[in-house]
C-alpha positions as CSV (number, residue, x, y, z in Angstrom):
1,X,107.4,130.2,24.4
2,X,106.6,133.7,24.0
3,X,103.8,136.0,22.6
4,X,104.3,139.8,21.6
5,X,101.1,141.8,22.4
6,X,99.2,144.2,20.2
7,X,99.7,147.9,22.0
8,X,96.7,149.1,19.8
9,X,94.6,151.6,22.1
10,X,91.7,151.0,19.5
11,X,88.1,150.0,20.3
12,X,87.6,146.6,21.8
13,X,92.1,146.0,22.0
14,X,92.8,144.9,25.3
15,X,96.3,144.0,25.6
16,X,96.0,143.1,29.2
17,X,93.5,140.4,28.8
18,X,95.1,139.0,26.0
19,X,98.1,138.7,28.5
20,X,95.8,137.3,31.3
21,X,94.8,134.6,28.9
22,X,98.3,133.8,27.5
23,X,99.4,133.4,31.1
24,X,96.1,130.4,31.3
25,X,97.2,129.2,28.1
26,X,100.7,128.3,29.9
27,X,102.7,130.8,27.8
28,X,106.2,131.8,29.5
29,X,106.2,135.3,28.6
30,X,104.8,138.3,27.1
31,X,106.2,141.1,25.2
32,X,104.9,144.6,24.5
33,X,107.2,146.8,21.6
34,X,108.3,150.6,22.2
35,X,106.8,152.4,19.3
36,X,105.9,156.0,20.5
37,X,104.5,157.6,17.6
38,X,102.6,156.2,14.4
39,X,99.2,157.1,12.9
40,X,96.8,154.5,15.5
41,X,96.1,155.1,18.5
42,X,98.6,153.0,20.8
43,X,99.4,152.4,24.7
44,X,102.2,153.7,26.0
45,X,104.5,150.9,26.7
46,X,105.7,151.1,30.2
47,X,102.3,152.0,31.8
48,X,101.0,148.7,29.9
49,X,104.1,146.5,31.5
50,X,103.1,147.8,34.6
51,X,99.5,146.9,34.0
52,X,100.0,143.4,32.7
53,X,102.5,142.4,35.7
54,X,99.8,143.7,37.9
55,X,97.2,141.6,36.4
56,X,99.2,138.3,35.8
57,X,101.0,136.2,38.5
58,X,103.6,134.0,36.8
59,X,104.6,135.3,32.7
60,X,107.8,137.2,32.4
61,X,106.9,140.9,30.9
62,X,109.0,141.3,28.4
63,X,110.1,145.1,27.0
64,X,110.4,144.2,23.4
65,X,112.6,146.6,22.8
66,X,113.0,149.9,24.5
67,X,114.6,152.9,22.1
68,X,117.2,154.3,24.6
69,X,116.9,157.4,23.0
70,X,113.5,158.1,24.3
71,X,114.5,157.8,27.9
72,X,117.4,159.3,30.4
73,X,119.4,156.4,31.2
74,X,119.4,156.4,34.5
75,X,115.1,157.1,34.9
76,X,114.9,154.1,32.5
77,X,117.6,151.8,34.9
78,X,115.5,152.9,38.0
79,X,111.7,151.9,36.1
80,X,113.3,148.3,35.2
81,X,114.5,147.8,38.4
82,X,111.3,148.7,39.8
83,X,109.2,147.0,37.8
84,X,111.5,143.9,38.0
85,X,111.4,144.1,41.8
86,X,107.4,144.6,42.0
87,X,106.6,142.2,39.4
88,X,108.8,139.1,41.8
89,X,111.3,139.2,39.4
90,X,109.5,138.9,36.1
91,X,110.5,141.7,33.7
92,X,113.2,141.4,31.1
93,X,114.6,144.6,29.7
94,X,115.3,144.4,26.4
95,X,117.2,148.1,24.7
96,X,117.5,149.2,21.8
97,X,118.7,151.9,19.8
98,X,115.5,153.6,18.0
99,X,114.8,153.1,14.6
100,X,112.2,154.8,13.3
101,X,112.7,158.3,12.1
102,X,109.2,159.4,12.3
103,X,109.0,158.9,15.8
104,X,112.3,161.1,16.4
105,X,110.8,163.8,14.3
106,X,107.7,163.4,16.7
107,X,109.0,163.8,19.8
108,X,111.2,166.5,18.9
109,X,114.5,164.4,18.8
110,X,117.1,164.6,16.2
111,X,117.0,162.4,13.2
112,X,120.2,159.8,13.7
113,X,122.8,158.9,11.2
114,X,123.0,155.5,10.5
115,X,126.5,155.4,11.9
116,X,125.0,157.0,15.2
């Protein structure tokens, strides 16, 4: 059983507590989304995995999920690994391929065809 976290950077959010008390609560994992751009303030995802497996002991951190576009490849293989391995084994990566346009446009990334 699972919970997906809020990655609002607003007054008074605090992601990592709430995964600190999901972990009492006996939940088997927690899951933070990969939206980069938007009009609230947000966490950046991977700095928040890092800070909830350093804060927890035993829930799987779960990327829920990680637009490839965003990242090199072979940077984003090395940060799982590395936050798998650090973490005892708890992260799952989960990819996928970007959806929003807005955050493309935002980042300076080229708007996708649907068949790309």
């Amino acid at each position: 059983m699972g919970l997906n976290l809020s990655t609002s950077a607003a007054e008074g959010a605090d992601p990592v507590a709430d995964a600190v008390r999901a972990e009492e609560l006996g939940f088997d994992f927690v899951s933070v989304s990969d939206h980069l751009h938007g009009t609230h303030p947000t966490f950046e995802t991977w700095t928040l995995l890092t800070w909830i497996a350093a804060a927890t002991t035993r829930i799987g951190v779960v990327s829920n999920v990680l637009g490839l576009p965003y990242r090199s490849p072979a940077v984003l293989a090395k940060m799982a690994e590395t936050l798998d391995r650090m973490s005892g084994g708890r992260f799952v990566l989960g990819l996928g391929a970007g959806g929003m346009d807005a955050e493309f446009a935002g980042f300076g990334l080229p708007v996708r065809t649907p068949g790309e």
